[in-house]
Backbone as XML, in Angstrom:
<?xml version="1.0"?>
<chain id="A" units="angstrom">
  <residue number="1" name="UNK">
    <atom name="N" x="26.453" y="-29.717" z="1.618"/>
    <atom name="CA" x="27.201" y="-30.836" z="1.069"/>
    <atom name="C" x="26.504" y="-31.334" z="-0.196"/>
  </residue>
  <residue number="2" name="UNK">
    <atom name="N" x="27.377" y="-31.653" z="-1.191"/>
    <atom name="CA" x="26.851" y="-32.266" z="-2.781"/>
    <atom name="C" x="26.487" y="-34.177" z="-2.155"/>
  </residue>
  <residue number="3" name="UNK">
    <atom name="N" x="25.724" y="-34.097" z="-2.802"/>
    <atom name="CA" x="24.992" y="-35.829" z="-2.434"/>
    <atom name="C" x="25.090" y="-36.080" z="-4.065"/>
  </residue>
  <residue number="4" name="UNK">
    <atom name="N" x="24.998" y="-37.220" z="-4.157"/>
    <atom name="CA" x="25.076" y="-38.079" z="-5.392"/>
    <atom name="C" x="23.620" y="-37.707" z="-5.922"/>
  </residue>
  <residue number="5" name="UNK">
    <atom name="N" x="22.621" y="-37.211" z="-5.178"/>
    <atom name="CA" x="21.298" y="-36.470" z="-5.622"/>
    <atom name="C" x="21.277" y="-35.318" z="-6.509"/>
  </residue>
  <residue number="6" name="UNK">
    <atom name="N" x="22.026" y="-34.869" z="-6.345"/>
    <atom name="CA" x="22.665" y="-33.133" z="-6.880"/>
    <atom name="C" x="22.834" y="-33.728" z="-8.443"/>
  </residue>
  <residue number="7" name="UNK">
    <atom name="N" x="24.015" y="-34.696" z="-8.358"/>
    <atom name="CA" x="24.719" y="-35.215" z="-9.225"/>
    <atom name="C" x="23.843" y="-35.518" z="-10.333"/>
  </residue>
  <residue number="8" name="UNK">
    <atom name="N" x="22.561" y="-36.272" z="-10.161"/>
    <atom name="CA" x="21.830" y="-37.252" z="-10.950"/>
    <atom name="C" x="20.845" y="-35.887" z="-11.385"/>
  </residue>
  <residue number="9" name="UNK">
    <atom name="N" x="20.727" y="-34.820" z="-10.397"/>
    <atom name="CA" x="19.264" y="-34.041" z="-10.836"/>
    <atom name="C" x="19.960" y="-33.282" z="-12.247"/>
  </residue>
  <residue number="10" name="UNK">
    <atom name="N" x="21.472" y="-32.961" z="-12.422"/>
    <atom name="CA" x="22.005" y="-32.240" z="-12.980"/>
    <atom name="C" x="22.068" y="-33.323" z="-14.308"/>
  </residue>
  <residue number="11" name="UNK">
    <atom name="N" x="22.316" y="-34.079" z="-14.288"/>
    <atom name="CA" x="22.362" y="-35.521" z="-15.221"/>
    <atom name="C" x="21.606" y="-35.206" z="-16.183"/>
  </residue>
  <residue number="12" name="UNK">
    <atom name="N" x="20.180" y="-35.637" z="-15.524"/>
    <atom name="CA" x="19.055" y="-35.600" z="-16.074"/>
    <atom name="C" x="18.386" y="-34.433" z="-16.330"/>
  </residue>
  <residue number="13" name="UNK">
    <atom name="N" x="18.855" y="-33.055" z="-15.988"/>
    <atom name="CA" x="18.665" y="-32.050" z="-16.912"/>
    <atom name="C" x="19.361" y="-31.938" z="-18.335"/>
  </residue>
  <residue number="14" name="UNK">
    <atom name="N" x="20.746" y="-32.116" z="-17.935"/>
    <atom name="CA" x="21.654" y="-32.290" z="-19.474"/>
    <atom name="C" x="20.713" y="-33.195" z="-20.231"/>
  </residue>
  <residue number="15" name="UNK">
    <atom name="N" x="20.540" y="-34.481" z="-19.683"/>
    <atom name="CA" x="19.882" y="-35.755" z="-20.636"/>
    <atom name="C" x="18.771" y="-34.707" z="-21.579"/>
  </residue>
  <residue number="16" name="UNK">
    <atom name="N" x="17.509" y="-34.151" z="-20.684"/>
    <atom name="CA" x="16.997" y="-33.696" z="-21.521"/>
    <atom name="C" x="17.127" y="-32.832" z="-22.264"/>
  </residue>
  <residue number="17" name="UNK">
    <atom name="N" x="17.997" y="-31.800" z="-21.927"/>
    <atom name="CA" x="18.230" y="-30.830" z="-22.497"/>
    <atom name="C" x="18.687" y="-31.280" z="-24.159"/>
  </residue>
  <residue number="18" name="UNK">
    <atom name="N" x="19.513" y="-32.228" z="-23.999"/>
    <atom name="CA" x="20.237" y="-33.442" z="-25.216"/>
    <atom name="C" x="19.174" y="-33.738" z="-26.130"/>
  </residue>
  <residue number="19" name="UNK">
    <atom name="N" x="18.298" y="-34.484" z="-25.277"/>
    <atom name="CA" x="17.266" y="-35.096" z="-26.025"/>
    <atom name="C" x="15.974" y="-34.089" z="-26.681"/>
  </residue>
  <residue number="20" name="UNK">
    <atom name="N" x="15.621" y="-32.963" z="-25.961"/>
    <atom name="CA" x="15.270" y="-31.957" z="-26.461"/>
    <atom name="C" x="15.562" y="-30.877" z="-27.980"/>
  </residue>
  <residue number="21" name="UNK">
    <atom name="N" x="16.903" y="-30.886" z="-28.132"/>
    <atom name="CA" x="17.739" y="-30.358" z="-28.823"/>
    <atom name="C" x="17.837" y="-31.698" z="-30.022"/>
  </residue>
  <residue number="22" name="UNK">
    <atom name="N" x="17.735" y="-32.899" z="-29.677"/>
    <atom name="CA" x="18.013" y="-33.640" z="-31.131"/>
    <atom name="C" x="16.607" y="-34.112" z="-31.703"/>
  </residue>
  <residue number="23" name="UNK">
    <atom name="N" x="15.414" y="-34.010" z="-30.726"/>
    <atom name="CA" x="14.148" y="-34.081" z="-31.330"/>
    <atom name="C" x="13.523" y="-32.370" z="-32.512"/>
  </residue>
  <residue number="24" name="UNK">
    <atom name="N" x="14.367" y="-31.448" z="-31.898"/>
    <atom name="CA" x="13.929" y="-29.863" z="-32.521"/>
    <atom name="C" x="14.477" y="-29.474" z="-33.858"/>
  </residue>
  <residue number="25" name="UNK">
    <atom name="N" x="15.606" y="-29.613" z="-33.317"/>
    <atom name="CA" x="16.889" y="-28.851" z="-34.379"/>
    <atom name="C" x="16.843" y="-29.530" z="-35.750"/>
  </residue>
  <residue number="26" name="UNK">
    <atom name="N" x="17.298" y="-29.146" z="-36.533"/>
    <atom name="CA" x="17.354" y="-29.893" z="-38.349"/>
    <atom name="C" x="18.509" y="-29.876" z="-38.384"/>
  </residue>
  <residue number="27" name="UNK">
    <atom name="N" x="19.670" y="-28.939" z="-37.743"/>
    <atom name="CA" x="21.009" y="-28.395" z="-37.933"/>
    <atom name="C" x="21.747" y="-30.129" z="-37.828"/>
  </residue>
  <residue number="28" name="UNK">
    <atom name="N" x="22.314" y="-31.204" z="-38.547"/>
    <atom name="CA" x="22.809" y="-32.040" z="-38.009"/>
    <atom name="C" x="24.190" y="-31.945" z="-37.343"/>
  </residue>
  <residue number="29" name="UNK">
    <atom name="N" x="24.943" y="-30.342" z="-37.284"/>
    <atom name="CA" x="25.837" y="-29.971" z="-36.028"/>
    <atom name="C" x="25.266" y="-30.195" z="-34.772"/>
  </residue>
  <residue number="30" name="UNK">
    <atom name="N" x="24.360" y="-29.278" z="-35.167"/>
    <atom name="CA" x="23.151" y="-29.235" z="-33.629"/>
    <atom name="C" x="23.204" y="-30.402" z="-32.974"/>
  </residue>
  <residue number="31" name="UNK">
    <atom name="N" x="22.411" y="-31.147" z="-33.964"/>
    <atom name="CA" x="21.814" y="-32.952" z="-33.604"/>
    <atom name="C" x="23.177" y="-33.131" z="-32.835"/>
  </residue>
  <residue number="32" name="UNK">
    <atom name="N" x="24.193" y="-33.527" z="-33.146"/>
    <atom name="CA" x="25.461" y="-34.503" z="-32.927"/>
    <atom name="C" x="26.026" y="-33.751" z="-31.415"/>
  </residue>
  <residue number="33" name="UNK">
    <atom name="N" x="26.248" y="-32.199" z="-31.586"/>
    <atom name="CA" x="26.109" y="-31.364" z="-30.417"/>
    <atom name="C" x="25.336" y="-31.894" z="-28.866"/>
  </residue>
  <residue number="34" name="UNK">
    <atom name="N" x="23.850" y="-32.477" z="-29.439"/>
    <atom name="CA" x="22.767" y="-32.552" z="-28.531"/>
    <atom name="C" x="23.348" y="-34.318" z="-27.707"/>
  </residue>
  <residue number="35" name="UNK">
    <atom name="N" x="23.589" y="-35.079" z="-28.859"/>
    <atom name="CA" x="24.766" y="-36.227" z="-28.718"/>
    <atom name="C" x="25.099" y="-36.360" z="-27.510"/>
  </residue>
  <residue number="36" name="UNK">
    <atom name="N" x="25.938" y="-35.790" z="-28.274"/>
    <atom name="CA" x="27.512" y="-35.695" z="-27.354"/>
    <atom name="C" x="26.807" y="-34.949" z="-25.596"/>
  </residue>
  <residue number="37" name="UNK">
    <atom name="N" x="25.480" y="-33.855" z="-25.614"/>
    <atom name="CA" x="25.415" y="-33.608" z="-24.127"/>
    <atom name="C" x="24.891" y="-34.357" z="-23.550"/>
  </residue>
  <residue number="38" name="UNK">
    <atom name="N" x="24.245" y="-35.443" z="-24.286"/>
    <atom name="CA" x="23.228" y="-36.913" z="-23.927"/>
    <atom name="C" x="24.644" y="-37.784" z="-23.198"/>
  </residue>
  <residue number="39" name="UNK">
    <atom name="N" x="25.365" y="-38.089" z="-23.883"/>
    <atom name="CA" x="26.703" y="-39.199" z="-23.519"/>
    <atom name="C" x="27.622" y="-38.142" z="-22.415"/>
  </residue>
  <residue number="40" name="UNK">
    <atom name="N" x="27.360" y="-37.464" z="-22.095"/>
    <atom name="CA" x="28.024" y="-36.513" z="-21.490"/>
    <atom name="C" x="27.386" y="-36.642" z="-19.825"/>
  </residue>
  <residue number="41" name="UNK">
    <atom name="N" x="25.870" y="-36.304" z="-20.082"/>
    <atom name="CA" x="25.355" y="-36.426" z="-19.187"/>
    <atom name="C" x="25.251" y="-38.077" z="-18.500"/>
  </residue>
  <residue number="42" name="UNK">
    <atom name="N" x="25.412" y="-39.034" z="-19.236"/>
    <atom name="CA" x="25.585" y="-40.265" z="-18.481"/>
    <atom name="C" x="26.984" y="-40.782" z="-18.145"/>
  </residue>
  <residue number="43" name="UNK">
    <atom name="N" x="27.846" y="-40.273" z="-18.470"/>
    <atom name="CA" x="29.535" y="-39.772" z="-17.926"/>
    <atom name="C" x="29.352" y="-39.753" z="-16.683"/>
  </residue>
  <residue number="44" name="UNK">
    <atom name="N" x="28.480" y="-38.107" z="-16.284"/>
    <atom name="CA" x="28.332" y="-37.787" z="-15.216"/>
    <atom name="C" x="27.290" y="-38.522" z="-14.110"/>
  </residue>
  <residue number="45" name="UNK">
    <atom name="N" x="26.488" y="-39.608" z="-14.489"/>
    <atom name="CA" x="25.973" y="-40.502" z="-13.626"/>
    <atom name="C" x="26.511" y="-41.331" z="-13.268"/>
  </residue>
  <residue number="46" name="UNK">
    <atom name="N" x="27.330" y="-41.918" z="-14.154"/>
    <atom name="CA" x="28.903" y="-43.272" z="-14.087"/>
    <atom name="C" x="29.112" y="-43.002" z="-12.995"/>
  </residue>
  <residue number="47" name="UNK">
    <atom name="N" x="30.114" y="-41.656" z="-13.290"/>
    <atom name="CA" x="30.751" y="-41.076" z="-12.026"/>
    <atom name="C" x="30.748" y="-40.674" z="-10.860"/>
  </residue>
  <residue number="48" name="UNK">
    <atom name="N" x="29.093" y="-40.374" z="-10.914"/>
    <atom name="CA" x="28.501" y="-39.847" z="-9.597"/>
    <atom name="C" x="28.376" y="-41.555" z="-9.049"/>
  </residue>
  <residue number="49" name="UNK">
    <atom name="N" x="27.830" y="-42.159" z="-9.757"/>
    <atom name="CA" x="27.554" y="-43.301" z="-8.636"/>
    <atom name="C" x="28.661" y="-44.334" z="-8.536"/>
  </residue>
  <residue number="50" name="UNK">
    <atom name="N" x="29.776" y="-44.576" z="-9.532"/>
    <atom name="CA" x="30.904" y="-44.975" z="-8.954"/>
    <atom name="C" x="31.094" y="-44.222" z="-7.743"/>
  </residue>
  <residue number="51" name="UNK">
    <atom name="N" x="31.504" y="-42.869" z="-7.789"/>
    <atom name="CA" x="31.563" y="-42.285" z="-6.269"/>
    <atom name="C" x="31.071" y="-42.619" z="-5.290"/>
  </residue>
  <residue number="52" name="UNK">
    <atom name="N" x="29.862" y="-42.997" z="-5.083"/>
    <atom name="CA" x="29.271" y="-43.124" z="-4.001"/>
    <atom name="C" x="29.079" y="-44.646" z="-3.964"/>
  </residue>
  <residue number="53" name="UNK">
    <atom name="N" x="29.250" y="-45.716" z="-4.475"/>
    <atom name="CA" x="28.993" y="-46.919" z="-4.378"/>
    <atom name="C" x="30.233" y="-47.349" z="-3.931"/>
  </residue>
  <residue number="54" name="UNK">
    <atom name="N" x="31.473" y="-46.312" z="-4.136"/>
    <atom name="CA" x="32.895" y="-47.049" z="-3.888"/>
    <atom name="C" x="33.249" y="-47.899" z="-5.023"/>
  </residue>
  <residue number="55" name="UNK">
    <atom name="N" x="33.439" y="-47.860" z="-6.339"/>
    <atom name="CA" x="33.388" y="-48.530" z="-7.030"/>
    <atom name="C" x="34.461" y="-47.947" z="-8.162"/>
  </residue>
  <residue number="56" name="UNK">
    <atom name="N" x="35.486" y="-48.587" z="-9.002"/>
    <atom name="CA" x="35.765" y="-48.127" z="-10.144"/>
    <atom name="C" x="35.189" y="-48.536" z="-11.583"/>
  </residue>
  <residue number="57" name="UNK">
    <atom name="N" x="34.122" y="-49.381" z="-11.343"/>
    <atom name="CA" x="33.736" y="-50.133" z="-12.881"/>
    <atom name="C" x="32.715" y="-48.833" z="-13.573"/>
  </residue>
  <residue number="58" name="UNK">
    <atom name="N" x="32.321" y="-47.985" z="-12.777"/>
    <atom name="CA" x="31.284" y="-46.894" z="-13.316"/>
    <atom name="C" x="32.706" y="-45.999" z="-14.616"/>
  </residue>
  <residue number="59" name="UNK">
    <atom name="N" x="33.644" y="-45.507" z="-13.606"/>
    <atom name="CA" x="34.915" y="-44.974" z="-14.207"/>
    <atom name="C" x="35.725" y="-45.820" z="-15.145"/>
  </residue>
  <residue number="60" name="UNK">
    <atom name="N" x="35.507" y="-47.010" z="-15.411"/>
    <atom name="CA" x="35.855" y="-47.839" z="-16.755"/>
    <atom name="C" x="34.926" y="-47.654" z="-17.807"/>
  </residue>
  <residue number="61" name="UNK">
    <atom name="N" x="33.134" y="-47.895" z="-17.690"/>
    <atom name="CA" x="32.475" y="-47.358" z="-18.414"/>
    <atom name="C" x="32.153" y="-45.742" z="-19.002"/>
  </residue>
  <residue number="62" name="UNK">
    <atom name="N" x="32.736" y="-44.720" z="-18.633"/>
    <atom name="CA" x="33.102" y="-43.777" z="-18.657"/>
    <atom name="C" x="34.381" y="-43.545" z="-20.043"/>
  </residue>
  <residue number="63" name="UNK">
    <atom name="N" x="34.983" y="-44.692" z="-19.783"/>
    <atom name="CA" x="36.815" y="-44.892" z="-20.584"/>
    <atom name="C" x="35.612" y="-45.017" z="-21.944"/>
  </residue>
  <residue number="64" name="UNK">
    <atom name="N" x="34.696" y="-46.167" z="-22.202"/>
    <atom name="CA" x="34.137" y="-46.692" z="-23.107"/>
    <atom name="C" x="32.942" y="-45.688" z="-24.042"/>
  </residue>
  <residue number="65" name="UNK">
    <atom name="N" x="32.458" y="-44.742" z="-23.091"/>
    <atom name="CA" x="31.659" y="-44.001" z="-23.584"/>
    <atom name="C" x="32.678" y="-42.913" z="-24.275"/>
  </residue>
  <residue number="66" name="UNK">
    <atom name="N" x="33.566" y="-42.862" z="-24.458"/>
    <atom name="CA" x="34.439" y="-41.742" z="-24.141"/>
    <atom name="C" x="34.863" y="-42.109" z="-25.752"/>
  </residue>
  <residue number="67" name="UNK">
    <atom name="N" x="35.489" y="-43.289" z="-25.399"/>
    <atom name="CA" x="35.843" y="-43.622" z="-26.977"/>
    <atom name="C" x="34.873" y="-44.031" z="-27.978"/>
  </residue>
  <residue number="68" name="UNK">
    <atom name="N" x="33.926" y="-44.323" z="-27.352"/>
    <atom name="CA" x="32.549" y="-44.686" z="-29.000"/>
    <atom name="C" x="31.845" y="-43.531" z="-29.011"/>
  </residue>
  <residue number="69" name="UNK">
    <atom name="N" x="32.098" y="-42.170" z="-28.403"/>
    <atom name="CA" x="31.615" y="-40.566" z="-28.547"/>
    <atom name="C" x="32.616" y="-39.601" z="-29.572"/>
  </residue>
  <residue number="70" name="UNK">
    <atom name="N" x="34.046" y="-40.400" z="-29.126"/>
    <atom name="CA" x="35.162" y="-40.227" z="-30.031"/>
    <atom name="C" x="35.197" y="-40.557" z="-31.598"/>
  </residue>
  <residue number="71" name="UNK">
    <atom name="N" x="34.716" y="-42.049" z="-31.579"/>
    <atom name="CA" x="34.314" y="-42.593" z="-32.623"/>
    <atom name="C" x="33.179" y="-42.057" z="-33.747"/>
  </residue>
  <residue number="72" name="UNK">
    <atom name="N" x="32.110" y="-41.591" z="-32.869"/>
    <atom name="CA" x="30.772" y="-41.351" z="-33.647"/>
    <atom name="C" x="30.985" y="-39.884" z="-34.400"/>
  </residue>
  <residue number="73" name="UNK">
    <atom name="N" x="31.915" y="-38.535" z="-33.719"/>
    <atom name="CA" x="32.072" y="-37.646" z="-34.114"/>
    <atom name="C" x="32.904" y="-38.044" z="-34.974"/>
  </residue>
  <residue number="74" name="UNK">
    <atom name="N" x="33.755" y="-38.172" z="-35.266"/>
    <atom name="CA" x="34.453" y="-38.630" z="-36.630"/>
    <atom name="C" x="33.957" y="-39.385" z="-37.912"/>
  </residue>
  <residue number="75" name="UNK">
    <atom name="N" x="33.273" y="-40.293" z="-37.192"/>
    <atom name="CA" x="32.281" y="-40.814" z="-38.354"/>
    <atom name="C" x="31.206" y="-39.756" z="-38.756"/>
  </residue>
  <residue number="76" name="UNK">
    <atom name="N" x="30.825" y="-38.902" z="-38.320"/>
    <atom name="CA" x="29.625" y="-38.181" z="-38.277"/>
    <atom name="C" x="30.025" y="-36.834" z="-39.090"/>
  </residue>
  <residue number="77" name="UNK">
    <atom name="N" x="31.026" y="-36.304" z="-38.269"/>
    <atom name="CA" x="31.733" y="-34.955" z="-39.207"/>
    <atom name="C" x="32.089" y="-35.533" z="-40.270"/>
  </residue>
  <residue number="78" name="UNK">
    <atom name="N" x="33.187" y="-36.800" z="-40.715"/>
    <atom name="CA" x="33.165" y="-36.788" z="-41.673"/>
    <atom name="C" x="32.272" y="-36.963" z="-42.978"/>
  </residue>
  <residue number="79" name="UNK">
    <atom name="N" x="30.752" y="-37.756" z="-42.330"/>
    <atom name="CA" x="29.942" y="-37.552" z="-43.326"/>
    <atom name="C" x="29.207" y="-36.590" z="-43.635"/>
  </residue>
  <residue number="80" name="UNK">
    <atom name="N" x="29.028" y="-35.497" z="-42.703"/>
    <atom name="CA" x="28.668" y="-34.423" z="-42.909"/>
    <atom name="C" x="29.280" y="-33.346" z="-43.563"/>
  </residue>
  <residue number="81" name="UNK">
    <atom name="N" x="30.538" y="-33.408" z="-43.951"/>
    <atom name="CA" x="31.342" y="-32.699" z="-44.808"/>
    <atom name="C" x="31.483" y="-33.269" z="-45.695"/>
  </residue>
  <residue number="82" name="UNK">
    <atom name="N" x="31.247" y="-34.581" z="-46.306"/>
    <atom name="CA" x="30.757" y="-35.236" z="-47.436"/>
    <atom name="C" x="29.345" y="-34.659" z="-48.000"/>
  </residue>
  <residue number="83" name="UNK">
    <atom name="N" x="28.789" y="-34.718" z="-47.140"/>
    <atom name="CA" x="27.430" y="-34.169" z="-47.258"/>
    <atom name="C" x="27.321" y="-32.634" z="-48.067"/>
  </residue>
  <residue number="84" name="UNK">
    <atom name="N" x="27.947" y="-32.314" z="-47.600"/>
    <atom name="CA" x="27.845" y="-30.437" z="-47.169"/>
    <atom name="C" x="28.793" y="-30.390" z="-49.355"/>
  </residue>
  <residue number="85" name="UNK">
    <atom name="N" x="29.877" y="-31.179" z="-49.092"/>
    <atom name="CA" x="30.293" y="-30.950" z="-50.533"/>
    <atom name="C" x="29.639" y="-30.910" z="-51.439"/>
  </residue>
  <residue number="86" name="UNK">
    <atom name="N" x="28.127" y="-32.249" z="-51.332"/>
    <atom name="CA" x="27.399" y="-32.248" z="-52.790"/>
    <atom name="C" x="26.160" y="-31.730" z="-52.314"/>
  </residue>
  <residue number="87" name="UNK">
    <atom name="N" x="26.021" y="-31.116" z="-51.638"/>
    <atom name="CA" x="24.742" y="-30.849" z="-51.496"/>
    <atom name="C" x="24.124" y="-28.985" z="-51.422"/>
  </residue>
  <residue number="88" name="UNK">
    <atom name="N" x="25.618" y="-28.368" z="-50.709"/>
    <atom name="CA" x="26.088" y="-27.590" z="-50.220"/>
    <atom name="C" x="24.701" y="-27.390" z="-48.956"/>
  </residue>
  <residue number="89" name="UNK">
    <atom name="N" x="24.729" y="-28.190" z="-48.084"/>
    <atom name="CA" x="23.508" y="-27.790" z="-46.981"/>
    <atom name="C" x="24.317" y="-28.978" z="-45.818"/>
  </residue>
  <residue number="90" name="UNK">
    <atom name="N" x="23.629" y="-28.695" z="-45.161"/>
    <atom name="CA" x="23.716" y="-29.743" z="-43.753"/>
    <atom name="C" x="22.652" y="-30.013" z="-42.843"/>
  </residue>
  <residue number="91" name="UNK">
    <atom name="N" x="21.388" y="-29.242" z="-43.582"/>
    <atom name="CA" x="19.764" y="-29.334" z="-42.963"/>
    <atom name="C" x="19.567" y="-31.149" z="-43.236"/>
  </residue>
  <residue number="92" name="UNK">
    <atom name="N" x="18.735" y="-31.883" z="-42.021"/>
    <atom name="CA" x="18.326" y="-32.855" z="-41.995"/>
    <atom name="C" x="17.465" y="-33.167" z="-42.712"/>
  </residue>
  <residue number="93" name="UNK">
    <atom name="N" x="16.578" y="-32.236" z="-43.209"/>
    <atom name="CA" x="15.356" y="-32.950" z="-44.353"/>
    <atom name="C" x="16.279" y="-32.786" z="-45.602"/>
  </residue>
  <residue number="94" name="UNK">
    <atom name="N" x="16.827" y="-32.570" z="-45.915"/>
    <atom name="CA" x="17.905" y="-32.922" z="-47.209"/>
    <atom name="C" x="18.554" y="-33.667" z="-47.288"/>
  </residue>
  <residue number="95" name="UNK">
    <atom name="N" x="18.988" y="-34.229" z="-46.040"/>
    <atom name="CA" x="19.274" y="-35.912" z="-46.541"/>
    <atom name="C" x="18.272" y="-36.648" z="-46.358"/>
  </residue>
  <residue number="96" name="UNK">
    <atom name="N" x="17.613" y="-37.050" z="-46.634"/>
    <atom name="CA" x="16.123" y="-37.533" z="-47.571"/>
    <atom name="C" x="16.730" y="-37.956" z="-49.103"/>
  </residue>
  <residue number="97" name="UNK">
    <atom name="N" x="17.309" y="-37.067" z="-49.511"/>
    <atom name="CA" x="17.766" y="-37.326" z="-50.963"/>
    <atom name="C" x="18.681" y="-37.684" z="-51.474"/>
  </residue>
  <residue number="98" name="UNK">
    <atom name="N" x="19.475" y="-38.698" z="-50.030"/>
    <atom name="CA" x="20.242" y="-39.653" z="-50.668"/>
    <atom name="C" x="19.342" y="-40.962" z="-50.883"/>
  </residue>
  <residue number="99" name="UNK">
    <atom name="N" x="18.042" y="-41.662" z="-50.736"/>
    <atom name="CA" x="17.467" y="-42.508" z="-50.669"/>
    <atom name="C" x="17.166" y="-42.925" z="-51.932"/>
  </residue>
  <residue number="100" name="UNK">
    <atom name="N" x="17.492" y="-43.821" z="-52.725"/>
    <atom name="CA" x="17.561" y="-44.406" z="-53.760"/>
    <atom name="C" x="15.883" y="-44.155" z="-54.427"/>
  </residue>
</chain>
């Protein structure tokens, strides 16, 4: 049987795996990639413990992460294809040289 234990050990592998990947990478696809498995992985804790607490407010915060993950990729691609136009790169130590 899956226990809400399962749930959280799997969590917190994604988490790091996330957080691993946006401390390494320069790629800022990568970075935003690593994001999104960070907010992904606390989706899946919402949910696991709404489940088991009997609860729907975990699955409302879920609605919220959902849309400011929605939000950030759009803001994010689009500056990165801003980026990518004048710069022609998308490596993180190159934006450094938008700094006045």
């Amino acid at each position: 049987m899956i226990s809400v234990y399962h749930y959280m050990t799997v969590s917190a592998i994604l988490f790091a795996l996330g957080t691993y990947g946006v401390l390494t990478r320069r790629n800022a696809i990568v970075i935003f990639m690593c994001i999104e498995l960070m907010l992904n992985s606390v989706n899946l804790t919402f949910i696991a413990l709404s489940s088991h607490l009997q609860s729907m407010d975990g699955q409302i915060f879920v609605m919220f992460v959902m849309v400011v993950a929605a939000a950030e990729a759009a803001v994010g691609l689009a500056l990165m294809i801003t980026f990518y136009r004048n710069r022609d790169s998308i490596d993180v130590d190159d934006m450094n040289l938008l700094k006045l």
